[in-house]
VMD Tcl script that draws the C-alpha trace (Angstrom):
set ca {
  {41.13 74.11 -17.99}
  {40.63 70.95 -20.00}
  {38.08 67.98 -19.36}
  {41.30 65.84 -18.94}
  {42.87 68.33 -16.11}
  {39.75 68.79 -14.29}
  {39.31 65.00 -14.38}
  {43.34 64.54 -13.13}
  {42.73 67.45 -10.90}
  {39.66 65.42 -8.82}
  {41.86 62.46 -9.31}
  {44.89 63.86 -7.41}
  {42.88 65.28 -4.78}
  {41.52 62.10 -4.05}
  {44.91 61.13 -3.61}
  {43.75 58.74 -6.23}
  {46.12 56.24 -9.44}
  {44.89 56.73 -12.72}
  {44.10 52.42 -12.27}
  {42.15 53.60 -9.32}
  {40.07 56.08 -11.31}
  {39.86 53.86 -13.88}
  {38.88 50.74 -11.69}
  {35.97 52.97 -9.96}
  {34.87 54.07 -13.19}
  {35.02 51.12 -15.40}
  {37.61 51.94 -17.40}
  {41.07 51.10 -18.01}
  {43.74 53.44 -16.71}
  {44.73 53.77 -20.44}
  {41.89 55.83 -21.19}
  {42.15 57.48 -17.94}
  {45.20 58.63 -18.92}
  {45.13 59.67 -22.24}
  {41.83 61.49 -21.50}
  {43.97 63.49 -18.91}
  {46.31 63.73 -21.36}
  {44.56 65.39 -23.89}
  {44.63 62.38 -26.34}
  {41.13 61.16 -26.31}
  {37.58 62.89 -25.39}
  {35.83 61.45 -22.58}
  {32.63 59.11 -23.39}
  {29.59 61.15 -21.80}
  {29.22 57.71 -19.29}
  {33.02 58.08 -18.50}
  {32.31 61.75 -17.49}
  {29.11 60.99 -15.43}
  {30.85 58.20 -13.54}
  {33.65 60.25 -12.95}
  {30.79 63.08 -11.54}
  {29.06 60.50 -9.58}
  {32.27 59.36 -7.85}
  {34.07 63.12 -7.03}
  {30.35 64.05 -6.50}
  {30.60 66.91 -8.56}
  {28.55 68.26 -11.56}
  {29.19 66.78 -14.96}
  {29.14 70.66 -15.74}
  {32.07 70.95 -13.43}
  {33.88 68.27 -15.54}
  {33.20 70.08 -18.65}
  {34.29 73.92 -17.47}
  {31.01 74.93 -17.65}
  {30.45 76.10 -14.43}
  {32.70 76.49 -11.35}
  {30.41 75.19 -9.19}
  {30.92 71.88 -7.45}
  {27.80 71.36 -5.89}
  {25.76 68.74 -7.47}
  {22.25 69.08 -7.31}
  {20.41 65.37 -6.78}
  {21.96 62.32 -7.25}
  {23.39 60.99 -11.04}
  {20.50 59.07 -12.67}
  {20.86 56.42 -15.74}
  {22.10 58.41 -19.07}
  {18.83 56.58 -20.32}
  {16.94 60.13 -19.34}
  {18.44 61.92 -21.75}
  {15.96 61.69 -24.39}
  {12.87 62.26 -21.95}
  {14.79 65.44 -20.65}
  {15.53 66.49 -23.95}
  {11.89 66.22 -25.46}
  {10.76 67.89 -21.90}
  {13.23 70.74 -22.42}
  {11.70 71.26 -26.14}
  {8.37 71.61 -25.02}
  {9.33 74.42 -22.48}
  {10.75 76.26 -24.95}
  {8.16 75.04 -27.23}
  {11.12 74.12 -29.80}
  {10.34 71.86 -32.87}
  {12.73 69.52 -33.87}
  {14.02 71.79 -37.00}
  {14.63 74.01 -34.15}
  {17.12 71.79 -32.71}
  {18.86 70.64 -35.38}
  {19.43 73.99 -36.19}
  {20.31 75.17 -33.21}
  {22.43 71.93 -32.03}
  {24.65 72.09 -35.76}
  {23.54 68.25 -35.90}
  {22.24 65.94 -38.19}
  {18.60 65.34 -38.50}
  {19.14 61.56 -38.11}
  {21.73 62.24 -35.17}
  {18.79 64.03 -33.23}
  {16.03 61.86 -34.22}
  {18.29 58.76 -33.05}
  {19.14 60.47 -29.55}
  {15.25 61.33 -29.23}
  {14.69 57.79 -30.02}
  {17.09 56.34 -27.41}
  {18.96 54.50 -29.80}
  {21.92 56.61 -29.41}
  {24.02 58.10 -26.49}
  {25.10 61.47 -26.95}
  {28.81 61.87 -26.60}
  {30.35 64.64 -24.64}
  {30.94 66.68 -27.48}
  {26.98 65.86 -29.01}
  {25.68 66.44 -25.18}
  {27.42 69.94 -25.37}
  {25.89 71.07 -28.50}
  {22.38 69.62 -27.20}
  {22.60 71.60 -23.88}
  {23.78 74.95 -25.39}
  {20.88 74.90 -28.18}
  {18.48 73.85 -24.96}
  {20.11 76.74 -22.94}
  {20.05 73.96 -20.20}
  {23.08 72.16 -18.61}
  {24.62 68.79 -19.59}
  {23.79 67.51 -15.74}
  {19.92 68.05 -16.58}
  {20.02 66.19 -19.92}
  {21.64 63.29 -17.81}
  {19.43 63.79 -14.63}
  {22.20 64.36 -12.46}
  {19.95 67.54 -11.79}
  {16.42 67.70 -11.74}
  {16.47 71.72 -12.65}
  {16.28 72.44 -16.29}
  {17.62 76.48 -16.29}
  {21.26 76.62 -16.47}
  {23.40 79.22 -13.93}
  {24.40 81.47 -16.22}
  {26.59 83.91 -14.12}
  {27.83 84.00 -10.53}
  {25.68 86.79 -10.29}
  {23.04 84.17 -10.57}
  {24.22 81.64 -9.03}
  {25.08 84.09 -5.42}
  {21.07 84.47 -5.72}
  {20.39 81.04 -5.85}
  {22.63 80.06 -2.66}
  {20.96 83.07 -0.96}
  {17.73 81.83 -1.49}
  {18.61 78.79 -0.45}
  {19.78 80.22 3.12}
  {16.73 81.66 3.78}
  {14.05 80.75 5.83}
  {10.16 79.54 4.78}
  {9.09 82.80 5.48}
  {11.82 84.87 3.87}
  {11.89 82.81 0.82}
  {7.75 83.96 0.65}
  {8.73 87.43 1.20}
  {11.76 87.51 -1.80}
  {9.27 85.67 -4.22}
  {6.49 88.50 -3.41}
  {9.25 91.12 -3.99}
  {10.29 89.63 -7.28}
  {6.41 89.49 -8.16}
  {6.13 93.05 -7.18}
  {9.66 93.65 -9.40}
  {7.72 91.57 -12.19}
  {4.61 93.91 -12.32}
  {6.03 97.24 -11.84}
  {8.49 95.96 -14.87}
  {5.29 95.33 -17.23}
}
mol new
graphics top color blue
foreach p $ca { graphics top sphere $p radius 0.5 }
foreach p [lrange $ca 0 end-1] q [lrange $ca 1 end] { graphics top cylinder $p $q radius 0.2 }
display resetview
């Protein structure tokens, strides 16, 4: 599914007008509408105020995850460089690294690092694949830097979650225990 029918898909069940959408969001029903057409990509600030308002994942937006659960509220987009030079240094990644890894220019990196530039969607997805992160963590509409890579994952997570104090203590020693006998 398309950015455009995911966005027209949260719109509808909102019971929502494209001028709606667009009048929430800051932006004319035009774009709405040719964005849900197919027309035009989404800005990455049309895409995280359309998150923020369905309270969904900018991930969800994008089709890369399923999941509609949002994990902390949307921050500014003005994060995005902090998150990405945060995200480098976990995964101790020089900036040749990224370029590399990202397929973009040297000065389109060193601008975004900078904060002089916004990423666009299509610039935020090539950042958060060569991070192996998600696009809502670059934003800081989540806080947690490891992207859900399968539902086999993400079933773990939402167990854990369910758990009480004491069982969550009791799966973390078993995964230590998994972790040394593994070594």
């Amino acid at each position: 599914m398309t950015v455009g029918k995911r966005i027209k898909l949260l719109r509808n069940e909102a019971g929502m007008l494209q001028s709606e959408l667009g009048k929430a969001t800051g932006f004319s029903a035009q774009i709405i509408s040719n964005i849900e057409r197919g027309y035009t990509q989404p800005s990455t600030a049309l895409v995280n105020r359309c998150a923020a308002f369905f309270g969904v994942p900018a991930d969800y937006i994008l089709g890369r995850t399923a999941s509609r659960y949002s994990a902390t509220d949307p921050a500014e987009t003005s994060e995005v460089p902090t998150k990405i030079k945060s995200r480098m240094a976990q995964l101790q990644m020089s900036l040749p690294d990224l370029i590399g890894r990202s397929n973009l220019t040297d000065e389109t990196c060193c601008e975004i690092l900078a904060g002089k530039i916004m990423p666009g969607i299509d610039t935020a997805a090539s950042l958060s694949k060569a991070l192996d992160t998600s696009i809502d963590y670059l934003t800081g509409n989540s806080e947690y830097s490891c992207a859900i890579a399968s539902e086999d994952e993400q079933d773990i997570i939402l167990r854990y979650r369910q758990l009480s104090k004491k069982g969550k203590r009791i799966f973390l020693g078993m995964m230590e225990e998994m972790e040394e006998k593994t070594e």
